[in-house]
SEVOKE-482800 format. One record per residue (C-alpha): x, y, z. Coordinates in steps of 0.05 Angstrom, whole numbers, padded with zeros to 5 digits, always signed. Layout:
% residues N
XYZ/...
***
This chain:
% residues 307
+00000+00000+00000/+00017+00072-00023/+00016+00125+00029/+00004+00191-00002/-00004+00251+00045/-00047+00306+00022/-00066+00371+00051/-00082+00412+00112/-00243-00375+00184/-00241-00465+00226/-00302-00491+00244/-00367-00483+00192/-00437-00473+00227/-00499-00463+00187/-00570-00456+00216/-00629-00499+00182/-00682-00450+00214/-00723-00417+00166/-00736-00336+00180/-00809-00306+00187/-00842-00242+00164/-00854-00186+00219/-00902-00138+00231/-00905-00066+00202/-00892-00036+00279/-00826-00077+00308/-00804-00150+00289/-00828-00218+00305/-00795-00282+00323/-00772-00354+00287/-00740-00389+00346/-00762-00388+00416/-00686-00402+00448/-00672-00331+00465/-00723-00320+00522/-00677-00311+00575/-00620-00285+00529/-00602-00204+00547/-00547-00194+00494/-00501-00169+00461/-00539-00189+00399/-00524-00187+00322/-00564-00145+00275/-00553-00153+00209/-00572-00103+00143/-00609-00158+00112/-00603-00103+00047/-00639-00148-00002/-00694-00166+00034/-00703-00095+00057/-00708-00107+00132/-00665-00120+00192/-00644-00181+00236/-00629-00196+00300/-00594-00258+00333/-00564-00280+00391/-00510-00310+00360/-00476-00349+00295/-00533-00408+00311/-00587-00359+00292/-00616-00373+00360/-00676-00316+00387/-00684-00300+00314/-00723-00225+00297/-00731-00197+00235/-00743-00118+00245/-00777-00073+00202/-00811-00090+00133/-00798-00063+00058/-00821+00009+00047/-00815+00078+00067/-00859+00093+00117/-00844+00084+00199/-00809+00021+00219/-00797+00004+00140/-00737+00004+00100/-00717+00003+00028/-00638-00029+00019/-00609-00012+00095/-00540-00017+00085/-00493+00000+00145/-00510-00003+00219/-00479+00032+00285/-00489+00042+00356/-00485+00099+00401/-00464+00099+00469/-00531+00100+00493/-00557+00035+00448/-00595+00079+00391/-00585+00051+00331/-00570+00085+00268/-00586+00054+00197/-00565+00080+00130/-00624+00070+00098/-00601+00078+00028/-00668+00072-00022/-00702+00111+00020/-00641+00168+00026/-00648+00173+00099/-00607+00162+00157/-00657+00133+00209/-00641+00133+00286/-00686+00084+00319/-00685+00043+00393/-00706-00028+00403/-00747-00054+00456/-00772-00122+00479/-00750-00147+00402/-00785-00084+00363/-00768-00021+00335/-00811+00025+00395/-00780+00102+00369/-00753+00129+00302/-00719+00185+00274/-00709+00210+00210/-00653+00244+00181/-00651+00267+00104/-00616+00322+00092/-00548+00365+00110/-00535+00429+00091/-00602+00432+00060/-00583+00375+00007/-00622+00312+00017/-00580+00251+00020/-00577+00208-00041/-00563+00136-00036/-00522+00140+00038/-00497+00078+00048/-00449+00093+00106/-00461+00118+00179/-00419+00112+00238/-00420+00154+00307/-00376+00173+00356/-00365+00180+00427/-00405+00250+00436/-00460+00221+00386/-00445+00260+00329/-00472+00224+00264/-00422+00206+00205/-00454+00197+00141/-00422+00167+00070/-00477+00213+00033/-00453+00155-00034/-00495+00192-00091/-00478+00255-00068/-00400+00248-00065/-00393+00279+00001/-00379+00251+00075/-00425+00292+00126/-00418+00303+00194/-00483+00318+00237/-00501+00335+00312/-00544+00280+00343/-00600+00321+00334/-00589+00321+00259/-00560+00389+00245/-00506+00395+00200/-00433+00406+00233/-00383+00399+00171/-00383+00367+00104/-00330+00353+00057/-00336+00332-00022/-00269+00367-00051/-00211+00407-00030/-00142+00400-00025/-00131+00359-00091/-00190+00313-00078/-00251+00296-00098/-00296+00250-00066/-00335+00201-00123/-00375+00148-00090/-00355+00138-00013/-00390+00078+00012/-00370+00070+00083/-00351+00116+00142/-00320+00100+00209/-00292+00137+00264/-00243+00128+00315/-00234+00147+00385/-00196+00210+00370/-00245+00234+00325/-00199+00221+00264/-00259+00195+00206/-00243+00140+00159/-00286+00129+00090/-00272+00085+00028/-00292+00107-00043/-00305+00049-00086/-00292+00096-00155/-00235+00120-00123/-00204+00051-00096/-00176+00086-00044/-00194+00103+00038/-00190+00171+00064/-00172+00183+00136/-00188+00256+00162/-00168+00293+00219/-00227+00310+00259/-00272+00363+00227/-00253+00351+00156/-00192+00394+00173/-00142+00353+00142/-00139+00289+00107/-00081+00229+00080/-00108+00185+00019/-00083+00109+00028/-00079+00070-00036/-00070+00000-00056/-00076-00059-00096/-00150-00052-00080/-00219-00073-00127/-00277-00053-00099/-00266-00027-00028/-00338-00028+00007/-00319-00027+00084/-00288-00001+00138/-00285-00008+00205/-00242+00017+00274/-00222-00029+00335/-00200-00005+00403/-00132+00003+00383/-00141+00058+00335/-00123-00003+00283/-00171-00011+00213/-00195-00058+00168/-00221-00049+00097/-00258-00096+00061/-00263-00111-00010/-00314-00150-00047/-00274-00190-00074/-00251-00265-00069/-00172-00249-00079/-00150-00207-00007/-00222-00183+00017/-00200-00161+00085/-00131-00114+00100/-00109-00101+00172/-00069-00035+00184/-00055+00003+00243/-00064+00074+00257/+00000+00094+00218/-00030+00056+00161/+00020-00003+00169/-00002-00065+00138/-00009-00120+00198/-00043-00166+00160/-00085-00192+00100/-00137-00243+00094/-00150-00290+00040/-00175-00338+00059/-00258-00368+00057/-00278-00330-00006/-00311-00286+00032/-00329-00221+00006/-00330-00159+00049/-00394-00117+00041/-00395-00094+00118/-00360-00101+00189/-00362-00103+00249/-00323-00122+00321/-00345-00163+00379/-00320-00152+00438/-00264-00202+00437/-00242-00170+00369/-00268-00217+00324/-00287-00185+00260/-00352-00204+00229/-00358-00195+00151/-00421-00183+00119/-00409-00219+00059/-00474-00196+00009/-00450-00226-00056/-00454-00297-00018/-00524-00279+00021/-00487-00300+00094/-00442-00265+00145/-00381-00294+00178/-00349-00286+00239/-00269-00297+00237/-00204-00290+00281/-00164-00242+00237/-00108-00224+00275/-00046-00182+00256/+00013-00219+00215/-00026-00277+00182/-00040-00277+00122/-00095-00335+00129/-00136-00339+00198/-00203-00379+00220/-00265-00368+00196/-00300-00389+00262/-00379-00390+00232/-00425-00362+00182/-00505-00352+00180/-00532-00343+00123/-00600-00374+00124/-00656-00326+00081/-00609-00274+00074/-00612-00235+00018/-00547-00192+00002/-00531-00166+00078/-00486-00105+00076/-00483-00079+00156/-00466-00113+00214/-00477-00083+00291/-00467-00107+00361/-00498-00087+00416/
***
């Protein structure tokens, strides 16, 4: 990998239970195992089935599918990445609709929901990226507009960037954050990721061998992983310097979306294969485990979330 500054895996598991519809107000349940479960669970952008899931774990147990297709409350048309705040809201780019919606769960259904669609009076077209940080400001990969917004958590606009300083965003299709504020996006016409200093003020454009770069993600450590879909190297490792620790090849998997547990296991939402995967990538191997995948009913899942 180029670094250009610019200016100021193991054992297979695959559940047999078949998924159910839901109801146009919250979500509804396949498997009665997760009674007395309390979490963390795994939702999943279940993009081409327009809806979200929820399971306990890579068994599919306590199964919920959230949401239905559409654009009215508690629908969704292609949700593509998921996050978290601090205070368990969920955020979902929900890219056909050209919204960013910020919505809580309760007892297994959707129970409040916001709606974001615009920043600096330009409604969003096609976002396919959100992150947030620690303060709850909302990070948005605004894909058909070519711009990566920043918003308050009450939706108003903070900063945006599309060009300056020699570039010019294309198609960004994924946005992270780390805990220093720095903001991380890939742009798939690009091939390239674009780490900014906090506020847009700065920026360094990291290139590489890459195809189709469609994720990214932050860990603890400040390190990052992007994600390709592609069979050949879907997954690169660096660390905060952009240092290459590591590159995964192994699986076939194909990176549409990530996301961390809290052992640091990164989970791949692999949409051209319908399933996601959890693995053991860790720094300096060039193959590791792929520890499970579920992939039963899903239809193209491009976000992944813990909480």
């Amino acid at each position: 990998m180029n670094l250009k500054a610019v200016w100021a895996a193991g054992m297979l598991c695959v559940l047999a239970l078949g998924l159910s519809g839901c109801s146009s107000g919250g979500g509804s349940s396949s498997s009665s195992g997760g009674s007395t479960y309390t979490g963390p669970y795994i939702y999943i952008s279940d993009t081409g089935n327009s809806r979200l899931v929820r399971i306990n774990d890579m068994t599919g147990a306590g199964l919920v599918a959230l949401g239905t297709p559409g654009s009215g409350t508690y629908q969704f048309s292609k949700p593509a990445q998921l996050a978290f705040d601090s205070a368990g809201n969920l955020y979902i780019a929900d890219a056909g609709n050209n919204r960013i919606v910020k919505a809580t769960i309760t007892n297994g259904q959707l129970s409040s929901w916001t709606v974001f669609t615009t920043a600096n009076n330009v409604s969003f077209n096609n976002p396919q990226g959100v992150a947030v940080d620690s303060a709850g400001n909302i990070y948005v990969a605004d894909t058909g507009n070519s711009r990566v917004c920043e918003l308050s958590s009450a939706g108003a606009t903070l900063y945006t960037f599309s060009t300056g300083g020699g570039l010019t965003l294309k198609t960004p299709n994924s946005v992270a954050v780390d805990s220093t504020g720095n903001i991380y996006c890939t742009d798939a016409t690009l091939k390239e990721v674009v780490k900014f200093a906090p506020k847009f003020a700065s920026f360094v454009s990291l290139t590489g061998s890459y195809t189709n770069l469609d994720a990214v993600t932050v860990d603890s450590s400040n390190d990052f992983y992007l994600g390709q879909q592609t069979t050949t190297n879907p997954i690169y490792l660096y660390n905060s310097a952009a240092i290459e620790l590591g590159v995964y090849s192994g699986a076939g998997l194909q990176a549409s979306g990530f996301a961390l547990d809290s052992s640091n296991h990164l989970y791949v939402a692999d949409g051209p294969d319908n399933q996601i995967a959890e693995t053991s990538i860790v720094a300096g191997a060039a193959n590791n485990a792929l520890i499970a995948v579920y992939n039963n009913g899903l239809s193209h899942p491009t976000g992944i979330a813990f909480h």
